[in-house]
C-alpha positions, 0 to 999 in steps of 0.5 A: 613366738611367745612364752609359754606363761603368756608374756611376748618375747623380750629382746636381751633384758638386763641380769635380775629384771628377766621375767619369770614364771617362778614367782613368790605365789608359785614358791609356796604354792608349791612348798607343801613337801612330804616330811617325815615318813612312816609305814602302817601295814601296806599303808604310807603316811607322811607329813607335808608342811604347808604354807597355804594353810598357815604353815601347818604340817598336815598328816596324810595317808596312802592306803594300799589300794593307792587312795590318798587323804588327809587324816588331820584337818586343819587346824591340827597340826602335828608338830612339836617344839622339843628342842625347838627344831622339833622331829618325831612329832607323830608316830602311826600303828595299825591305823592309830595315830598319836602326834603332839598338837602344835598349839598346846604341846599335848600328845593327843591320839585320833582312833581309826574311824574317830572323829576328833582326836582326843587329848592324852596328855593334860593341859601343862601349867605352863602353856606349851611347857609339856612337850612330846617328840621322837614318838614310837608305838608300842606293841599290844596296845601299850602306848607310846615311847617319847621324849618330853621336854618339860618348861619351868615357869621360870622359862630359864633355859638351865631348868628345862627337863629332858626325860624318856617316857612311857605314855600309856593310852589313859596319859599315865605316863612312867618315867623310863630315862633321866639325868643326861642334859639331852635324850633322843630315839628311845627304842625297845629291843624285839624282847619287849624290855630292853632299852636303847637311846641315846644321850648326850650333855652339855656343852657338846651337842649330838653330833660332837658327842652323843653315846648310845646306852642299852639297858638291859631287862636287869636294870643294868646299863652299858654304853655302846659307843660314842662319847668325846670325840665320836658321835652316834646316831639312829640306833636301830633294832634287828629283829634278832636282837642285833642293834645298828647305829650309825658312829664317826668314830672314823670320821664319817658316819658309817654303819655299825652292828652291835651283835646279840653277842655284844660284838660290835663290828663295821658293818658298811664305811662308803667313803661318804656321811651316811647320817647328818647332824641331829637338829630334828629329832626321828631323822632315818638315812638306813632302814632294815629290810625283812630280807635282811638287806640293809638301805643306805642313804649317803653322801659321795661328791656333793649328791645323795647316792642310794645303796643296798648292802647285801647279807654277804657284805657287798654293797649294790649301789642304785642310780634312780636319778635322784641326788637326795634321799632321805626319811628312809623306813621299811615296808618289808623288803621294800624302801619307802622314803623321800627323794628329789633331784635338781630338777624335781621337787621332793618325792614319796617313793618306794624302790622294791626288791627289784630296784624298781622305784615307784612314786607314792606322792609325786611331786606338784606339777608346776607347769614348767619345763626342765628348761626352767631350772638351773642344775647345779655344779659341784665346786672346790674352791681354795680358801685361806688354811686358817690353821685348819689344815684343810685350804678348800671349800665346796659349793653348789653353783647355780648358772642364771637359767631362763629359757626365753630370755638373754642378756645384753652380750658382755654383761655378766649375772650378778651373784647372790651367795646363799649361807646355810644355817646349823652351821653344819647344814649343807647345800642340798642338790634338789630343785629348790624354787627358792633358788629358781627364783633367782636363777630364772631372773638372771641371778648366778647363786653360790649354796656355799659348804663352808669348813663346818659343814656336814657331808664331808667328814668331822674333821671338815665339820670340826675345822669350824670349831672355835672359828666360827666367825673366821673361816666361814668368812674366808670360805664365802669371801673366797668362793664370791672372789673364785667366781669373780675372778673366773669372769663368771659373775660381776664383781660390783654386783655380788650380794650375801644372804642367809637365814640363823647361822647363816644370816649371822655368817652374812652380818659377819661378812658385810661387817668383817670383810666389807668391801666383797658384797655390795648387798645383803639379806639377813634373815633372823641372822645373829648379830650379837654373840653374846647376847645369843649365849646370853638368852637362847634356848637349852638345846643351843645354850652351850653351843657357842662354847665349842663353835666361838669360845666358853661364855662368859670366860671367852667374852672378849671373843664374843665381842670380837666376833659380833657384827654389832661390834663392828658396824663402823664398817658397816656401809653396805645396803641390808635387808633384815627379815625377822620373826617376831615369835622367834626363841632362837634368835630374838627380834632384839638381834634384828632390831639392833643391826637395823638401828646401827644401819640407821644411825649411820645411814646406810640404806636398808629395809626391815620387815618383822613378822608376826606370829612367825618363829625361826623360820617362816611357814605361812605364805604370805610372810614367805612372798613377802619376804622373797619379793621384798628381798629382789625389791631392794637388789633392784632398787640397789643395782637399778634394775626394774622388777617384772611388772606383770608380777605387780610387786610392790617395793619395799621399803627402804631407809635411807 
């Protein structure tokens, strides 16, 4: 019998050398997943980020009748920088598209039947330094709502402007909203003239601190909700006035309703996060339905659930298979929005009146079995209280998956550790081939949920504040020991890595808690605090001050905090992977973690990306960063890489 992918069948390989059809070219051939989501009509559109074309986010458009096309050719590209994470790059409405262009920050416009689209706004004497996101259509043909970001030529972080505008179809463009540090989802009221957004100010960020503010046709203004110690998100309007926003003021976001009166009440408390932290802009976890039903994404027991509240205040809870939902919008008393499971890629689907779901973009057909993919588990753990009060961490672990393949008996799966940046993301249970990559070769993968992760309420969110550095240490160390200590995984064989937060997480962790991990991969990771609250963008700028300690008051935390300060410990292998356009975390971070290694000479690898940010989009750059990575795993631990996939060894220093 042989492997459907043409390979003949081995005998027991050793953990990590398994062959794989999960390879780095399937991972980005499969990487264009739908973004965000809107409805014009009976019309869906949605954005899919695509690693093949240099990483653009194409726009598409399912027309009623089921036909499907891209209505941005390359290489227009609707995203926008604000914030740098970006979000609400494009809106749509009766066939009209506006969207901000990557390359130039301008908010352009393409008409049904144009062939091009035409610039709205004017070239910024800064390049890039207008920048547009949060889109809403205006009715009669008026324009546009916006956020716009505008950049100094001082590129000073504390001269950046946040505004709400109005943009007509000519580019005139009306200031509406100014002052706060921050502003986002400008909604008008169904009369046309009130106004709802949201706004928050230094040193908080939207999920510590965010108000929502109405301003009525008289000019007058009130603050809703929100403020220290509660968070606001998505307001929505209800076409009779009513306005919906999400609020945990309770400790998880629930679901409130501001009447027309100016009551405002609990609408909907699921025990669980129905919202998630604000990084991108436009973010929608409920949608208003014309039936007066409202949809519901949240958060119970590490998965998605999807519900339905009913007028009569009963919620109707769905179970469609899927684990994350997300981009949820109405299409009148039908869902649109994107779900996934463990063992499928993300998917456009509507659910109708009924509950029926149906798939308006299905995922890519990857030619593999269910077979393949490794399900996670929902894992508690105890970690060290810290002063916390919470003594327990979660963590989605991944079992090394493959069904052609053994071990030899007795031996147990290396572990790779994932860190997820924020650091108030969280581990999303979706087929990610990111982590089949590793699974199918034999890995065992921990997606780690350390105390300040999002999905389990502010007071599990906030037990990082001022601890950043502390006990998401404790929660990695401690899951990596919990795994070890069950015989699930070899203790010698157990690596870190993550990406942002969760790379400075890892450098934190090989430089802090030496000893635990005999490998590791930073990926654009933070290794000097300091110098991040030093030179940093403005949405991030003050982050710190709540995560770490105030700068430059708290320096000598800074410092006491930062892997650099401790690289006399650093004597395990790591791999650096840095983009060299990247605002959030400059190249300097990777560039002085990787001389330490090489002053002490211990074995590492460096590969630094042109043209890429935070993050990287083209696919050439993500093979080389996932082969890259296993290569030096293998040339560590002494396994061989699959030789049919022909990957060439990284370099590494020595």
């Amino acid at each position: 019998m042989s492997p459907t992918y043409g390979l003949p069948m081995p005998s027991a390989l050793p953990y990590g050398s398994w062959p794989t059809p999960i390879t780095s070219e399937l991972v980005v051939r499969a990487g264009a997943r739908p973004g965000e989501v809107l409805v014009d009509g009976p019309d869906v559109w949605w954005t899919e980020m695509r690693p093949g074309e240099g990483g653009r986010s194409a726009v598409v458009r399912r027309e009623g009748d089921g036909t499907r096309h891209d209505v941005l050719p390359a290489p227009w590209n609707a995203r926008t920088r604000v914030h740098e994470y970006g979000g609400g790059a494009w809106a749509v409405a009766d066939g009209t598209l506006w969207f901000t262009n990557f390359a130039d920050q301008r908010l352009y416009r393409l008409d049904p039947g144009a062939a091009e689209p035409v610039a709205v706004t004017p070239e910024p004497a800064v390049p890039s330094g207008v920048r547009h996101a949060d889109l809403r259509v205006l009715p009669r043909g008026a324009g546009v709502l916006a956020v716009r970001e505008t950049h100094p030529a001082s590129g000073a972080a504390a001269d950046v402007v946040n505004e709400i505008v109005r943009v007509a179809p000519d580019g005139r463009t009306d200031v509406l909203v100014s002052g706060p540090d921050f502003l986002s989802d400008p909604r008008l009221a169904p009369d046309g003239e009130t106004l709802a957004w949201l706004q928050w100010d230094h040193p908080h960020m939207p999920w510590d601190a965010a108000q929502l503010v109405v301003r009525a046709p008289d000019g007058t203004e009130e603050v809703i909700a929100g403020g220290p110690g509660e968070s606001v998100v998505q307001p929505v309007w209800g076409r009779d006035g009513s306005l919906w926003f999400l609020s945990d003021r309770t400790d998880v976001w629930s679901l409130y309703r501001r009447d027309p009166d100016g009551t405002v009440h609990a609408a909907l408390d699921t025990g669980g996060d129905i919202a998630g932290p604000q990084w991108v802009l436009g973010m929608s976890r409920f949608a208003l339905l014309s039936d007066g039903r409202v949809a519901v994404a949240f958060v119970r027991g590490g998965v998605d659930r999807i519900g339905f509240l009913e007028p009569d205040g009963r919620l109707r809870e769905l179970d469609l298979g899927y684990s994350v939902y997300g981009r949820l919008v109405a299409q009148g008393d039908a869902l649109v929005g994107v779900a996934g499971s463990p063992t499928g890629e993300p998917v456009v689907l509507r659910i109708g009146r009924d509950g029926d779901p149906e798939v308006l973009r299905a995922a890519r057909d990857l030619g593999l079995g269910p077979a393949w993919f490794s399900v996670p588990e929902h894992l508690t753990f105890p970690t060290p209280d810290a002063g916390t009060g919470i003594g327990e961490a979660h963590a989605l672990v991944y079992p090394p998956t493959n069904p052609e393949v053994s071990a030899p008996a007795g031996d147990r799966p290396p572990l790779l550790v994932l860190v997820h940046g924020g650091p108030t993301a969280s581990a999303v249970p979706v087929l990610n081939l990111d982590v089949q990559y590793w699974t199918s070769r034999g890995f065992a993968v921990a997606d780690v949920d350390y105390r300040g992760s999002t999905g389990y309420g502010r007071r599990y969110r906030e037990a990082l504040k001022g601890r950043w550095g502390v006990v998401d240490l404790d929660d990695v160390v401690a899951c990596a020991s919990y795994l070890a200590g069950a015989g699930r995984v070899d203790p010698d064989r157990m690596a870190i890595r993550g990406g942002s937060a969760g790379g400075y997480t890892t450098l934190a962790a090989l430089t802090m808690r030496p000893g635990v991990f005999s490998a590791g991969a930073s990926h654009y990771g933070v290794a000097d605090l300091a110098a991040l609250a030093a030179d940093t963008h403005k949405f991030e700028s003050r982050y710190l001050d709540g995560l770490v300690a105030p700068y430059p008051e708290g320096a000598d935390v800074y410092a006491e905090r930062s892997p650099l300060t401790h690289v006399d410990a650093l004597d395990t292998p790591l791999a650096v992977f840095q983009g060299e356009e990247d605002r959030i975390v400059p190249p300097a971070q990777a560039e002085a973690i990787v001389a330490a290694l090489g002053d002490k000479g211990v074995p590492h690898a460096y590969l630094l990306f042109p043209g890429e940010q935070h993050g990287f989009r083209r696919a050439e750059n993500i093979r080389a960063a996932l082969d890259g990575e296993l290569s030096f795993y293998a040339q560590v631990w002494g396994f061989d890489l699959p030789a049919e996939e022909g990957i060439t060894p990284i370099h590494v220093e020595r």
